[in-house]
N, C-alpha and C positions, 0 to 999 in steps of 0.2 A: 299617443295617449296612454294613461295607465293601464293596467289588466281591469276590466271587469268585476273579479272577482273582489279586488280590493275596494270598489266604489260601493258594491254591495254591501258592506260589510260598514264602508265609510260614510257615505252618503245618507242622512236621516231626511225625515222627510219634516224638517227641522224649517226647509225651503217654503212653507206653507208660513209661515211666521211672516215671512216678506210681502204674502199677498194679502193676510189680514192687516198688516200696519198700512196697504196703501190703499184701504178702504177708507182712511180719513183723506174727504177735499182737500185739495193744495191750497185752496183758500185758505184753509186754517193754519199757514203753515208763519209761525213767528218771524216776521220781518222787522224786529227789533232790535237795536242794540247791535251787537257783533253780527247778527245776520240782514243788517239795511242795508249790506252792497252787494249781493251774492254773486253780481258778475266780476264785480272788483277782487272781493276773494278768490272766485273762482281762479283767478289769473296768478295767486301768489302759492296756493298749496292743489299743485298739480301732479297729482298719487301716477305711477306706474307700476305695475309690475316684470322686474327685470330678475332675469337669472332667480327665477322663484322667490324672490325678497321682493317688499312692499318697498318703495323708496320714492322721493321726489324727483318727479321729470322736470330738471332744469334746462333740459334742451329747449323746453314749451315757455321759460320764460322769455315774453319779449325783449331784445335790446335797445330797441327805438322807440319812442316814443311817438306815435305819426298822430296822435292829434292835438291840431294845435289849439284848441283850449284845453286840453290837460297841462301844456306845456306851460301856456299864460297863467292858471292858476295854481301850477305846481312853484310857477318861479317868484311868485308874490307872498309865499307861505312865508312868516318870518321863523326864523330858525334862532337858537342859540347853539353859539360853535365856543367849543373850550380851545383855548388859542394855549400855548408853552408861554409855564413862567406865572399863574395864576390867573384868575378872574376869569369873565365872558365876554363874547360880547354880541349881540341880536341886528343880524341881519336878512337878508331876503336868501331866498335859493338862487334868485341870479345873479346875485352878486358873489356868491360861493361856489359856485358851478363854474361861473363863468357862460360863455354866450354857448350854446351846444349842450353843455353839459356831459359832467361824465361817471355818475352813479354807477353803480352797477347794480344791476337788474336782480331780483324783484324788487329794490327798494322806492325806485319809483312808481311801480306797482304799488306797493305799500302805504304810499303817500297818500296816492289819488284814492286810494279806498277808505283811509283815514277821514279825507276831507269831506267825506261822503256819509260816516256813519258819527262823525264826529266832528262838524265844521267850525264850532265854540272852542277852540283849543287853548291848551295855556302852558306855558312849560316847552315847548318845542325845541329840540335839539337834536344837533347833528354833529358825530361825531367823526373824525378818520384817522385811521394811522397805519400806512402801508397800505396791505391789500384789504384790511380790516374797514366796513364801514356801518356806521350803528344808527338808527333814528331815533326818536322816544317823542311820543306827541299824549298829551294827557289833556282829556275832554269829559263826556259823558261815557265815551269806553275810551279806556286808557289804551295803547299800543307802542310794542318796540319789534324793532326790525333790524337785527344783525347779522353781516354779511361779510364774510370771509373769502374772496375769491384764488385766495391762494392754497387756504388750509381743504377748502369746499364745505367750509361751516356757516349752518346757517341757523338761527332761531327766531322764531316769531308769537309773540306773545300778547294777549289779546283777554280783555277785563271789564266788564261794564261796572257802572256805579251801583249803589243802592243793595240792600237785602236780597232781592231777588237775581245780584247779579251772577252772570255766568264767565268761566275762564276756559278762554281756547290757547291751547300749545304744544307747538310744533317744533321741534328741533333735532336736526340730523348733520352727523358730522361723522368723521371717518375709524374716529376708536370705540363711539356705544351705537352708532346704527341710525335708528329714527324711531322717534318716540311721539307718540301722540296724547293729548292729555285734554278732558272734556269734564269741568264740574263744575257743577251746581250745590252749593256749599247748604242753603236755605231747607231743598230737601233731598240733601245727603245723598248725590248724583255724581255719581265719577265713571267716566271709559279712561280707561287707559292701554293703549299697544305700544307694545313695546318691540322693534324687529331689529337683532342684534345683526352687525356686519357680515355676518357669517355662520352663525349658529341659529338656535331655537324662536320662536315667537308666541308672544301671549298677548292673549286680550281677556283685559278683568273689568266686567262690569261689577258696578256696586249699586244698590239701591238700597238704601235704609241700613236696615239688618242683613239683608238678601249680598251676596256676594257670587257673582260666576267668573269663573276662570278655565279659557280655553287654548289650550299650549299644543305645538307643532314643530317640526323641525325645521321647516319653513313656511312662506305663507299659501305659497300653492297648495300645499297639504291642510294648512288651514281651511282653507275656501272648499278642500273639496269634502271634510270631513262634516264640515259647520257653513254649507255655503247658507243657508237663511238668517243661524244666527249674526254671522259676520255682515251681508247687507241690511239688515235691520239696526242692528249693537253699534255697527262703526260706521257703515258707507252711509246707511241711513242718514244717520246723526248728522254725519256730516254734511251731507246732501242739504240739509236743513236749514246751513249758514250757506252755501252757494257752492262748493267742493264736490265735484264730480266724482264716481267710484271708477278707479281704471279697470280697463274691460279686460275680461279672461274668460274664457269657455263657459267655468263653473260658477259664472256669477247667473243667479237664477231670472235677470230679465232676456239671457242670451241664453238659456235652454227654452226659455218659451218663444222665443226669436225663433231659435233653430226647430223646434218641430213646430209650431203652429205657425209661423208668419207668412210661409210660401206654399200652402195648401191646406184643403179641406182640413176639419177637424172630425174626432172620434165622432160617429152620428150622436152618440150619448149626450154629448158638448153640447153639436149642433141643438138638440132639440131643446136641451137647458137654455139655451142662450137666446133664441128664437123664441123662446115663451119669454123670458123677460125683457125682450125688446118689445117686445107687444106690449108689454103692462106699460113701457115708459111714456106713453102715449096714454093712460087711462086717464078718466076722470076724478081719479079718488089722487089729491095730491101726496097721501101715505105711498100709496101706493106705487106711483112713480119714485120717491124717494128710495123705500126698500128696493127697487127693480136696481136701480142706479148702482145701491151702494154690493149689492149682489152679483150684478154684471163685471161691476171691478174687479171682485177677488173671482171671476171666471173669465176674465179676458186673456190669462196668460194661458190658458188652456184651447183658446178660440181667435190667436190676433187677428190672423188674415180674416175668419167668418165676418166679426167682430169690426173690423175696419173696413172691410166691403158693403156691411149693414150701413155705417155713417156715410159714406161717400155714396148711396142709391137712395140713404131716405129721403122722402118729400116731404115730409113731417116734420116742421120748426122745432117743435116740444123733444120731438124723439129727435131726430138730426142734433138740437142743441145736448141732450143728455148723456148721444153717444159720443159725440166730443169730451165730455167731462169725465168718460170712461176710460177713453185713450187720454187724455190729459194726467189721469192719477197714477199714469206711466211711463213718466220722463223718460224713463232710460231704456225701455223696448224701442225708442223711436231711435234714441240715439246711437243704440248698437246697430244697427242695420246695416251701414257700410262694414262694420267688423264684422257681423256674419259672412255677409255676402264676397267681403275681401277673403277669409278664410276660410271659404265654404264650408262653413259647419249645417249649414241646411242640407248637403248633400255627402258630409263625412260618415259613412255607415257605420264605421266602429265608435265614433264618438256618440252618437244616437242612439248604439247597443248599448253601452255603458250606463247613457240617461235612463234607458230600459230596464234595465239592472239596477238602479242604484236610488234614482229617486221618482220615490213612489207618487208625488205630489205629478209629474209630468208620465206616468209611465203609458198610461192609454195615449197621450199625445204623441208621445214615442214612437208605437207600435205603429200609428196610425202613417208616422211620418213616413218609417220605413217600408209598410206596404208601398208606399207610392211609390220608391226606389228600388224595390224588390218585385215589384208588379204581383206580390202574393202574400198572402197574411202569414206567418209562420207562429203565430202564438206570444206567449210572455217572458217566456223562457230565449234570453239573450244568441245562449248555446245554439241553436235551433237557427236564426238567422246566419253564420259563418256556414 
């Protein structure tokens, strides 16, 4: 882990952006357009972080295709293939595959997500030459999908119709890195990260007039310097079309993991958290609403209280609402085996550090470590060693 000192210094409590943005319902969450497949994408832009750089886990794409009505409706797609010598001509995928087929992965991922957000298509083409293989299917959202399995280039680019459409894209290859690119042209909306092979990383939000830009020498240091803007700005965003955030210490649904998920919380929590479960149960239906949407942005502080209240209540109303609590938190659920594989619940110096560093988790901290210390030592990091 890093020194201490450095997270103090680094870490803002910047982390607190991440639990206000996930007080809005997932219900509300745009299933339109580029994000109507979010399992499907999920499968094509699969983030890691390796050797301190962000980059695509192409290990995670499948090779096989094992079901067989993907297979039946991947192989009826009509395509146009450029043949040598001019002109086209429009055939099926299983007459150009042949029987098995032999894509190479994710572009048949690619397909079946296509066919899903965009089944009206027109224009369909399939290109190949060597280890190079290209798709382009244009619908209601336009997409291309090229795949270089020799160079290890890949790009995927993604465009809906209409005024309010949005542009997703992704492209990484071995001389500029991996690039990510998110706008909304309507009203003047762009993220862009940019993580070079080797060197520095930025991520530039733009809104309107509004411009932020946050640079690092790589993205670990990113995460730890700006972990709330970064899950909000990028993983968010992402999260949004179906794109999981890859897991790291300093992502802030795995510091509320690590100190709240496997024991007691701060009493201070507890009792915050204990009055507004009580409310969620009231008769004034304001009143349950505020409880709900207040419980959210205090659940990272309270998991385990917090998850032990839903699985004991007997209460429809309240049973039903603290589901919708743990629900506006996808990704405490899904880090859990990462915790637990890496026991960051039981790392003391990683927990000193959270101590230190971010103030949004720090009483959680303190709390976590008595129970590992069997003794309070205070706020001061120093003091625990």
């Amino acid at each position: 882990m890093s020194n201490p000192a450095f997270l103090r210094q680094a870490l803002a409590a910047t982390v607190f952006l991440y639990y206000l943005a996930a007080a809005c319902p997932a219900a509300e969450v745009d299933r339109s357009g580029i994000a109507a497949a979010p399992e499907e994408l999920a499968k094509i832009i699969v983030l890691k972080i390796d050797d301190d750089r962000l980059a695509l886990d192409r290990d995670a794409w499948t090779k096989k295709e094992d079901d067989k009505e993907d297979k039946q409706d991947n192989a009826n797609i009509p395509i146009q293939v450029n043949v040598q010598g001019g002109g086209n001509i429009v055939i099926n995928q299983r007459m150009f595959m042949g029987r098995g087929g032999n894509r190479p992965e994710p572009i048949g991922a690619f397909e079946r997500y296509m066919q899903k957000v965009s089944p009206n298509t027109r224009g369909n083409m399939m290109s190949s030459s060597g280890s190079r293989c290209v798709v382009r299917r244009q619908g209601d959202v336009n997409g291309a999908c090229e795949v270089d399995t020799a160079e290890g280039d890949f790009v995927l680019k993604l465009s809906e119709q209409g005024e309010q459409g949005r542009t997703l894209q992704v492209e990484e290859d071995k001389a500029t890195g991996l690039t990510i690119r998110l706008v909304r042209p309507a009203t003047k909306e762009m993220l862009l990260l940019v993580q070079t092979p080797y060197g520095t990383v930025s991520l530039t939000s733009v809104l309107g007039d509004e411009v932020e830009s946050l640079v690092a020498k790589n993205f670990t240091e990113l995460l730890k310097k700006h972990p709330g803007k970064v899950q909000v700005l990028l993983f968010q965003s992402l999260r949004a079309f179906g794109p999981n955030e890859p897991l790291s210490p300093w992502l802030p649904p795995v510091m509320a993991l690590a100190c709240t998920g496997f024991g007691p919380a701060p009493a201070e929590i507890v009792k915050k958290a204990d009055a507004l479960i009580a409310q969620l149960g009231s008769d004034d239906p304001i009143t349950r609403e505020q409880a709900t949407r207040d419980l959210i942005k205090l659940y990272p502080q309270a998991v385990h209280h917090v998850s032990q209240a839903a699985e004991k209540s007997e209460d429809a109303e309240v049973k039903m609402r603290l589901g919708q609590v743990l629900a506006a938190h996808p990704t405490i659920a899904r880090t859990r085996d990462y915790v637990v594989k890496n026991k960051l619940h039981e790392d003391k110096t990683y927990l000193r550090e959270i101590l230190g560093g971010v103030p949004f988790f720090k009483a959680a901290a303190r709390e976590r470590l008595t129970q590992l210390y069997g003794k309070d030592h205070g706020d001061d990091p120093a003091a625990w060693q």
